[in-house]
C-alpha positions in Angstrom: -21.3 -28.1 26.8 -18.4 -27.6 24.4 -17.0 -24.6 24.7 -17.7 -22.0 21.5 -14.4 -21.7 19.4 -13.5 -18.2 18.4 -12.1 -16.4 15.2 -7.8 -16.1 15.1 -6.8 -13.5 16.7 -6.0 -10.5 14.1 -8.6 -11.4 12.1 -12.4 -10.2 11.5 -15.7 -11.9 10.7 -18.2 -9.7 8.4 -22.0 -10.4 9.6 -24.7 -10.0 7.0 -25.6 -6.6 9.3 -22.1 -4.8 7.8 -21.6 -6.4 4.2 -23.7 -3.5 2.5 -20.6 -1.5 3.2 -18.2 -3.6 1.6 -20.5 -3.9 -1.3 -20.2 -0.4 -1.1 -16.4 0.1 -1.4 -15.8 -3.1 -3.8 -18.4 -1.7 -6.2 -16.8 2.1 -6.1 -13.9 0.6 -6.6 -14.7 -1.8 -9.3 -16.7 1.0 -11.4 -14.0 3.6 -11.2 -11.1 1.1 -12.6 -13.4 0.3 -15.0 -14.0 3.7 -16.4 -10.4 4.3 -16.3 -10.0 0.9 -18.2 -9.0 -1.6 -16.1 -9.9 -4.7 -16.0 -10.1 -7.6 -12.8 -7.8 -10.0 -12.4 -8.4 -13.0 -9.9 -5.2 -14.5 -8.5 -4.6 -17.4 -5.8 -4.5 -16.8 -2.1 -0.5 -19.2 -1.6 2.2 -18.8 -4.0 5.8 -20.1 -4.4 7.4 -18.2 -0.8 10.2 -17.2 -3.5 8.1 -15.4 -5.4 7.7 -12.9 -2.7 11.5 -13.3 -1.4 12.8 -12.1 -4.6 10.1 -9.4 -4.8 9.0 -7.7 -1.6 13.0 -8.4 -0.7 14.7 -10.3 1.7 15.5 -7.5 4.1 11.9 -5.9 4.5 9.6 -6.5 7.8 7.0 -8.5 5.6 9.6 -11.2 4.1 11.7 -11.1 7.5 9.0 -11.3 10.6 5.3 -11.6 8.8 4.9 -13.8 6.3 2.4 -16.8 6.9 4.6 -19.8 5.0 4.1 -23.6 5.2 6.4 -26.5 3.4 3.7 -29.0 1.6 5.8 -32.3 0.2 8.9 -30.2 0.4 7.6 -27.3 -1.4 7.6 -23.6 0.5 4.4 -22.0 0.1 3.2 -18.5 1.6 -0.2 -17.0 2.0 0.5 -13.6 0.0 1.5 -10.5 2.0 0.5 -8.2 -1.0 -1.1 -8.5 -4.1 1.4 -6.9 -6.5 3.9 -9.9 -7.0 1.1 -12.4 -7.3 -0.5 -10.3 -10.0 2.5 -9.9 -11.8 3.3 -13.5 -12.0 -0.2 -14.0 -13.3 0.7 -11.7 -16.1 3.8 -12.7 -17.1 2.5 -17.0 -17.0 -0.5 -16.1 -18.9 1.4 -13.9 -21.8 -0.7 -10.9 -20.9 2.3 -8.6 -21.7 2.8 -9.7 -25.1 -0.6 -8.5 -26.0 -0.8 -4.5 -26.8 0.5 -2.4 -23.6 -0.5 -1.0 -21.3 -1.9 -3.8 -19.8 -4.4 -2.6 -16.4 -5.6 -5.4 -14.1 -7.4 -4.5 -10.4 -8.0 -7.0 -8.0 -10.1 -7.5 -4.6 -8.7 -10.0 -2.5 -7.4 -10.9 0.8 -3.6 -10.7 2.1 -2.2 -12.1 5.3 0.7 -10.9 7.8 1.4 -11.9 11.0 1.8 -8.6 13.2 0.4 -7.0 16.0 -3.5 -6.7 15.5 -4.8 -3.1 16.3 -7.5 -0.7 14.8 -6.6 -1.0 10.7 -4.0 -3.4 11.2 -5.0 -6.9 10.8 -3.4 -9.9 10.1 -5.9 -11.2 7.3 -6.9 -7.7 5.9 -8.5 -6.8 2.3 -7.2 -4.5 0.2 -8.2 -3.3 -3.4 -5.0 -2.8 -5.7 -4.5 -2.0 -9.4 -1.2 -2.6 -11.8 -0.6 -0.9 -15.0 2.2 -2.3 -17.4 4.0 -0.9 -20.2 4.2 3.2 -19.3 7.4 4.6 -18.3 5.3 8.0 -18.9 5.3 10.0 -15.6 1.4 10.7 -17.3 0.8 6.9 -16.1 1.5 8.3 -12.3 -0.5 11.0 -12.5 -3.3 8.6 -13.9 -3.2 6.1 -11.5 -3.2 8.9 -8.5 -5.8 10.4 -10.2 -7.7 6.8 -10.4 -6.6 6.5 -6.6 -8.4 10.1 -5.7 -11.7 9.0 -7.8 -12.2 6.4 -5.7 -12.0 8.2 -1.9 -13.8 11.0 -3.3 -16.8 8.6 -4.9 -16.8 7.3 -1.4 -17.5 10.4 0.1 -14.1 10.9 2.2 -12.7 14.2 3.7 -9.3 15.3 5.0 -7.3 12.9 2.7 -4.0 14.3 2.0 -1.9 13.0 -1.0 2.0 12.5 0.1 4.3 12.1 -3.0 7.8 11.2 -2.9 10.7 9.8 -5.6 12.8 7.0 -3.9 15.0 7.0 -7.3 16.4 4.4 -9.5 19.5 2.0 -9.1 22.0 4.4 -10.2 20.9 7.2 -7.7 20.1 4.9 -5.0 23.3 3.6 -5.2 25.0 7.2 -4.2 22.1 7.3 -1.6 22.8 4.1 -0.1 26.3 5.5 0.2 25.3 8.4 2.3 22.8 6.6 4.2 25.1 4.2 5.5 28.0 7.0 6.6 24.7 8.6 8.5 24.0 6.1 10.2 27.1 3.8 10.9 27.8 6.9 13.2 25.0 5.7 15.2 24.9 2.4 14.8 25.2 1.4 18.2 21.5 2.8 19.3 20.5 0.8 16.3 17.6 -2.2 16.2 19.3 -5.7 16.1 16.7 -6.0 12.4 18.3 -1.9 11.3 22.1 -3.4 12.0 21.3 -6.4 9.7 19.9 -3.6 6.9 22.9 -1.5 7.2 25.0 -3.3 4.5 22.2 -4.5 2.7 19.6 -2.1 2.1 20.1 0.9 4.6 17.0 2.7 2.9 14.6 0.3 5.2 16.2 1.8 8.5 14.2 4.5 7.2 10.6 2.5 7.2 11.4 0.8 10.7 8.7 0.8 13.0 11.2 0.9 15.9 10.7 4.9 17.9 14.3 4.5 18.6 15.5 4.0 14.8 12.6 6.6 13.8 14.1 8.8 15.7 17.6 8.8 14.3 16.3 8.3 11.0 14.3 11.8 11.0 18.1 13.9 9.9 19.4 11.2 7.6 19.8 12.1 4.2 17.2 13.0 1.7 16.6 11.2 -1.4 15.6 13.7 -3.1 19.0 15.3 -3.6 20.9 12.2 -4.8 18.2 11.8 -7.8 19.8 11.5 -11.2 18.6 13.9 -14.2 16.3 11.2 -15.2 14.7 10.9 -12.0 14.5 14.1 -11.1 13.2 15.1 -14.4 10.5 12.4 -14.2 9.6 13.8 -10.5 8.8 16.6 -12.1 7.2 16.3 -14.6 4.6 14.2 -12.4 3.9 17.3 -10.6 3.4 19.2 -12.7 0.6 16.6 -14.9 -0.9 17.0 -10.8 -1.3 20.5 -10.8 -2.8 20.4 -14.3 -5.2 17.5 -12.9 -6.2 19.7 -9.9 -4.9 16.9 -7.9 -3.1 18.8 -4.7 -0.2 17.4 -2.9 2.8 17.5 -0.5 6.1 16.2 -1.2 7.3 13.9 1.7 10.9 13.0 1.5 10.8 10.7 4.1 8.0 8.5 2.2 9.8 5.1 1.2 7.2 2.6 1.4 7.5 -0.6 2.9 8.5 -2.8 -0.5 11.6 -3.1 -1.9 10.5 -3.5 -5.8 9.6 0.3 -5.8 11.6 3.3 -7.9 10.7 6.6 -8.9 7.3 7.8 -7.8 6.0 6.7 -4.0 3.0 7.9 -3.2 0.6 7.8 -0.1 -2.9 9.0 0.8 -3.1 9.6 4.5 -6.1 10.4 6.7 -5.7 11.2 10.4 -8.9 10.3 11.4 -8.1 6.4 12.5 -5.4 7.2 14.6 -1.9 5.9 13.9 -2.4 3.3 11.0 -3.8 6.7 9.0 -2.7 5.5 5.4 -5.7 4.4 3.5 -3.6 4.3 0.1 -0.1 3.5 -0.7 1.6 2.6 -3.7 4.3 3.8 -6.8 6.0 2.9 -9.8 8.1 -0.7 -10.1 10.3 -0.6 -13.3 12.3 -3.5 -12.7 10.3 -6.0 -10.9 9.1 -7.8 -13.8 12.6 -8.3 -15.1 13.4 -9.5 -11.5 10.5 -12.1 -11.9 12.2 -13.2 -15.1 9.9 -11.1 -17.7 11.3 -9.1 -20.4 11.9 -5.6 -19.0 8.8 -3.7 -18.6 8.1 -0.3 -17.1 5.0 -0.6 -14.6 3.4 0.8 -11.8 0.0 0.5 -9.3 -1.5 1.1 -5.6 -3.0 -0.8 -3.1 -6.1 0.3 -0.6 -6.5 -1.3 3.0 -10.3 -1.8 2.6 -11.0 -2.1 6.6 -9.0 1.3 6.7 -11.3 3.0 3.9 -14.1 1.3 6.0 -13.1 3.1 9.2 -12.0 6.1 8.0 -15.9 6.0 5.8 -17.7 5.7 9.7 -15.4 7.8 11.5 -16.6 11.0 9.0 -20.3 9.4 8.7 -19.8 8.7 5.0 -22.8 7.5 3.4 -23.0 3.5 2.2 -25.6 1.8 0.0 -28.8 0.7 2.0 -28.6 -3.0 3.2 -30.5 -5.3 1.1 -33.8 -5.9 2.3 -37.0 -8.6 1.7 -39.3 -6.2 -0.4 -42.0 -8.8 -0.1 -43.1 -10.5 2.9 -45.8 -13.4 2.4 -47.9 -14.3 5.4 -49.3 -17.8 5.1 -52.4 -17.9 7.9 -52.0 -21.9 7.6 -50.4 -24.6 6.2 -52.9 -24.9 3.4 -51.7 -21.3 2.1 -47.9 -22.4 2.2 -47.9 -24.1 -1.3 -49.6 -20.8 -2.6 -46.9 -18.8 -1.2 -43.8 -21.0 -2.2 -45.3 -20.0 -6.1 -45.6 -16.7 -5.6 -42.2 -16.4 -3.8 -40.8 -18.9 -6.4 -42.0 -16.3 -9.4 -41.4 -13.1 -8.0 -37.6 -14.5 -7.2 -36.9 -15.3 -10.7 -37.8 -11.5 -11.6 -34.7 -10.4 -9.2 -37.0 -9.4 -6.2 -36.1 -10.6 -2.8 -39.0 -12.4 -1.1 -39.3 -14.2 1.5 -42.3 -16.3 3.2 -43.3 -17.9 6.8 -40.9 -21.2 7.5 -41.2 -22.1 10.7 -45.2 -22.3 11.6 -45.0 -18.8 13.6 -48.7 -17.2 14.3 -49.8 -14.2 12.3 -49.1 -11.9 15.0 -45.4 -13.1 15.0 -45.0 -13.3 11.6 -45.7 -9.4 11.5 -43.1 -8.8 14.4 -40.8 -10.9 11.7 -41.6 -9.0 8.8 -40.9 -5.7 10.2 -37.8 -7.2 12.1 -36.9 -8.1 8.6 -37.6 -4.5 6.9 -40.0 -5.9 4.9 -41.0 -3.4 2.0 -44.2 -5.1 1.5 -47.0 -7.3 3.6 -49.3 -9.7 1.4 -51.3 -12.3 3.9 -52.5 -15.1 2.3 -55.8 -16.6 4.4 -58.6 -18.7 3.3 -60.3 -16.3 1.6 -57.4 -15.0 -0.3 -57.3 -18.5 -1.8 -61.1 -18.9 -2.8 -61.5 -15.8 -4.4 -57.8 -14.6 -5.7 -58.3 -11.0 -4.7 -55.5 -9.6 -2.6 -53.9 -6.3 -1.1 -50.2 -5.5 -1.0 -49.2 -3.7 1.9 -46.9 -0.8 2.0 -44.9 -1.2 5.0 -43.6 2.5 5.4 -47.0 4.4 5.0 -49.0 1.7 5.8 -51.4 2.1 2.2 -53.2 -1.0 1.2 -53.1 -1.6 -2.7 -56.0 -4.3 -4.0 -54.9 -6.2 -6.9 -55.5 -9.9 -8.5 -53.3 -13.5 -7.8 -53.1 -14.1 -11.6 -50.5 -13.7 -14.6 -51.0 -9.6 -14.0 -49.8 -9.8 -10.0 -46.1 -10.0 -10.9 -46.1 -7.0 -13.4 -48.1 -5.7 -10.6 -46.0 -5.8 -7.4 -42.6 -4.5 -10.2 -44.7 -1.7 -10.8 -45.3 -0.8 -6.9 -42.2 -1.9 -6.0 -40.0 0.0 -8.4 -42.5 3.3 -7.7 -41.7 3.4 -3.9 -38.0 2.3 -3.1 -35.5 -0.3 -3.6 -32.9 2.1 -5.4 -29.4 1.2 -5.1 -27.1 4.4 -5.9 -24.6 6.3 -4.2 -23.8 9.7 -5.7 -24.9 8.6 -9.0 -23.2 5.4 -9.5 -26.0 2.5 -10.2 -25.3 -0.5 -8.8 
């Protein structure tokens, strides 16, 4: 026998038994962007590998160790690390920022790194992600926080704490850089062979390396904060204080950078430290001049991203509730073949009404075919026998309190089965969001 072939390692398969939960989270998600006014966008899963080089920048762990690229007909492609660039591109190809701003897309979609799989750290993960173009208005942060916040708090989750930071803009960051590099040339030698290559270039990402060594040194370096300019710092604040007026509480993490180099201004992270070490379930900022960088007209613009297997395991770790699975809410017993054709019409109507039904296909005996319907979670039993056929009088059977209702197999039995259906369950909400 051939032996089974198993899934890549770093990545996860989602069995019919879990996928209520990501139904969960994707329609949270998709109902509080809405309400906020964003629309989805839908990008591809490969772009042009420059699109992210010139981007996420050359000097960051994602464009230097974890991309997934591959050269078709001499053309570099790369399965995208992140959603922002990609979604960006979109924009700009399809004129979406000539139309009145801001423009607000979300997505839901997959992104691919190559690093070490643990718990929350994957190398095809999911992630739900928003961008809003056209506010330099530190009221746009606060919004899209306060959008971020909605959606853990619709999902039931405790203990999340909201870090803020400001990494600056060009003209601050270029004083920083200054002092940054003085910091740490002094130490250069205890240094990570990536951290020496960042020194010159972009000494800001010694400060995200994931080395304990370079951590280490890292925790006295220099603080952005004090290098902002009076535009920054004045936008800083202004954020907090459009926070405190939103009830939205907060610390303010200097040390926050995030792991992209398009970012300026506002960082932001929401951290939870009940999945251990990968604890950020949010992350994201404000990018003023990546869209210029991707050869747009200069536009203000800012967004998050939001590991969804994170959420997800962060959701069971504090028992958070989830939408019920789907389940059949009609089972149909055929005692023989000869009641099959009966059973494929009433399945047949009953489907095209939205109900989920489901019917014998495998010639089991009426004893198993009960085991299967209550394996299955069946709301409701209907048998269908010889003399069901003859005469066209019936009962539905309530599965959960075991009550028998009698009713007729004519034009009145699918009105009848809504009505008893409808009455006793099959309610999909979740803290009164209808799905």
């Amino acid at each position: 026998m051939a032996q089974v072939l198993k899934r890549p390692n770093g990545t996860e398969d989602v069995t019919p038994r879990d996928i209520h939960k990501w139904y969960t989270v994707e329609q949270v998600a998709r109902n509080v962007a809405e309400s906020y006014g964003f629309g989805e966008i839908r990008i591809p899963t490969f772009e042009s590998t420059d699109l992210f080089c010139r981007s996420v920048g050359e000097t960051t762990d994602v464009v230097q160790k974890e991309m997934y690229s591959v050269i078709a007909k001499e053309t570099q492609f790369t399965l995208r690390p992140e959603g922002t660039a990609g979604t960006i591109r979109a924009m700009l190809q399809n004129s979406m920022l000539n139309d009145a701003m801001p423009q607000k897309v979300y997505y839901l979609l997959s992104c691919f790194r190559h690093e070490r799989p643990q718990a929350g750290r994957l190398r095809e993960f999911h992630q739900f992600g928003l961008e809003m173009v056209g506010s330099a208005a530190p009221c746009a942060d606060a919004e899209v926080i306060s959008l971020a916040k909605s959606v853990l708090d619709t999902l039931g989750l405790k203990n999340i704490a909201l870090n803020i930071n400001s990494i600056g803009c060009p003209k601050c960051r270029a004083e920083y850089h200054k002092a940054l590099r003085t910091y740490f040339e002094a130490r250069k030698d205890e240094l990570c062979e990536t951290c020496l290559s960042r020194l010159e270039r972009n000494p800001m990402r010694i400060l995200d390396c994931k080395s304990p060594i370079c951590g280490e040194i890292a925790k006295d370096a220099p603080v952005i904060l004090d290098y902002l300019c009076e535009e920054c710092d004045t936008h800083f604040t202004q954020l907090k204080s459009y926070l405190d007026t939103m009830g939205i509480a907060f610390t303010v993490n200097p040390k926050i950078v995030r792991g992209l180099d398009y970012y300026t201004k506002t960082v932001f992270e929401f951290v939870t430290t009940d999945i251990g070490a990968q604890g950020t379930v949010c992350g994201g900022g404000r990018y003023d001049g990546l869209i210029e960088q991707l050869g747009g007209q200069p536009q203000p613009a800012l967004g998050f991203a939001m590991g969804i297997e994170r959420l997800l395991l962060t959701m069971e770790s504090q028992g958070c509730d989830f939408l019920q699975p789907k389940q059949c809410e009609l089972y149909i017993a055929p005692m023989d073949a000869a009641a099959v054709p009966k059973a494929m019409e009433i399945a047949q109507s009953l489907r095209a009404e939205g109900f989920r039904v489901e019917y014998d296909l495998i010639g089991r005996s009426f004893k198993a075919q009960m085991k299967y319907a209550d394996k299955l979670g069946a709301g409701f039993l209907l048998v269908l026998g010889e003399n069901e056929l003859s005469t066209g009088e019936i009962k539905l059977k309530n599965m959960a309190t075991g009550e028998s209702t009698a009713c007729k197999l004519d034009e009145t039995f699918t009105d009848t089965f809504a009505n008893l259906a409808i009455s006793a369950m099959f309610s999909d909400t979740l803290d009164g969001i209808k799905f």
